[in-house]
C-alpha positions in Angstrom: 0.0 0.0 0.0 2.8 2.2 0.8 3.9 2.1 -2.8 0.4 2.8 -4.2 0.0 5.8 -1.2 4.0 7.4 -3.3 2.3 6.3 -7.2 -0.9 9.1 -5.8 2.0 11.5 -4.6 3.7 11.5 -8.0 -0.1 11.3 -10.5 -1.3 14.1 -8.2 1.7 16.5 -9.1 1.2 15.7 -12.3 -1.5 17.6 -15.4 -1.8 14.6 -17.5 -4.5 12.2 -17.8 -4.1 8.6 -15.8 -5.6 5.8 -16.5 -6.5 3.2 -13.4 -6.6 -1.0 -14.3 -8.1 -3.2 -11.8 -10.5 -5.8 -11.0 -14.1 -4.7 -10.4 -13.8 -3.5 -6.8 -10.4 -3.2 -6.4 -10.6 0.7 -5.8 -10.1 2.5 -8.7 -12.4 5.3 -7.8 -10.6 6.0 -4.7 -7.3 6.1 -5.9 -9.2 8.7 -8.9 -10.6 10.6 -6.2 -7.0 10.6 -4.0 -4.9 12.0 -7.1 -7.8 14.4 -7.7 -7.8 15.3 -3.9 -3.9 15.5 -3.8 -3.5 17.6 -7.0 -4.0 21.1 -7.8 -7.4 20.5 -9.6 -8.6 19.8 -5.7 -10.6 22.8 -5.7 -12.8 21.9 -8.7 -15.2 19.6 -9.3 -14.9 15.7 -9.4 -17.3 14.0 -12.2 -17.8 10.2 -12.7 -19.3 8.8 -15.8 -19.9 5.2 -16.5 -19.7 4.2 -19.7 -21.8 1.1 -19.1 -24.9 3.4 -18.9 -24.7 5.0 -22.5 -24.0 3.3 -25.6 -21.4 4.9 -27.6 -23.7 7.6 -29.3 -24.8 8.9 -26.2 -21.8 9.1 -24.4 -20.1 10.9 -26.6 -22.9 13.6 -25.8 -22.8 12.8 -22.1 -19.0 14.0 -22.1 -19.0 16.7 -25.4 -22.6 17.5 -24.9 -24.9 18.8 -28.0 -24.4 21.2 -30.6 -27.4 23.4 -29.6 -27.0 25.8 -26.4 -31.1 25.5 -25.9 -30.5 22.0 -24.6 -29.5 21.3 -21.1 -26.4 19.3 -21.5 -24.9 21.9 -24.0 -21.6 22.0 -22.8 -21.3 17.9 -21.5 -19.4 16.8 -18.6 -16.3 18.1 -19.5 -17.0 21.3 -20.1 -18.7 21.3 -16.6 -15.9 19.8 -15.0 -13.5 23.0 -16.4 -10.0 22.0 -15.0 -11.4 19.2 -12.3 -11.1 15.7 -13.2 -13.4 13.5 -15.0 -13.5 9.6 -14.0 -15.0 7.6 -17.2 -15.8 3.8 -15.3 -15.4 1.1 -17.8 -13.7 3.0 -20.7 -12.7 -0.5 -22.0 -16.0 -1.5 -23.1 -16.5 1.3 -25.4 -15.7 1.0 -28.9 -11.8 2.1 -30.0 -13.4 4.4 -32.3 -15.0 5.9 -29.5 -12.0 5.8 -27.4 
C-alpha cells in the first residue's frame, strides 16, 4: 500500500491524464478521487461517468454535450468539470473508435 500511497503523490503532481486497471472493486475510484484530492485540480469539481450506462452515441454527448445551447447538456461533462477531473468507469468497453 505504501507504494500505491508514493504512485498518488507522484499522479497528483502531475497535469496529465491517468488511466486506473483493476479488478471490479479493487478501488479504482478512490485512488481517482485521492490523485484528484492531492492535486492542484482539488478545488474543482470531481465527475464520474460510466460508460456502461450510455452506448457509444450517447456518451459521446454525455461528455462533449450537443451542438445546440437550448438543450440542457450543451456544454457535457467536461465542459462542466472545467480543470477538475473527470473519472469515465469502464472505458474499456466502449468502442476504440469511440475511445
Amino acid at each position: 500500500m505504501q507504494e500505491v500511497y508514493k504512485g498518488i503523490g507522484r499522479l497528483a503532481s502531475l497535469a496529465s491524464p491517468v488511466l486506473i486497471e483493476g479488478e471490479v472493486g479493487t478501488g479504482k475510484e478512490m485512488i481517482a478521487r485521492a490523485i484528484h484530492l492531492h492535486g492542484s485540480s482539488k478545488n474543482k469539481p470531481f465527475y464520474k461517468v460510466s460508460s456502461e450506462d450510455f452506448d457509444d452515441e450517447h456518451l459521446l454527448v454525455e461528455l462533449f454535450g450537443t451542438s445546440s445551447s437550448l438543450e440542457s447538456n450543451a456544454g457535457g461533462q467536461l465542459a462542466e468539470c472545467d480543470g477538475g477531473t473527470l473519472l469515465i468507469e469502464e472505458i474499456s468497453g466502449v468502442s476504440l473508435a469511440t475511445q
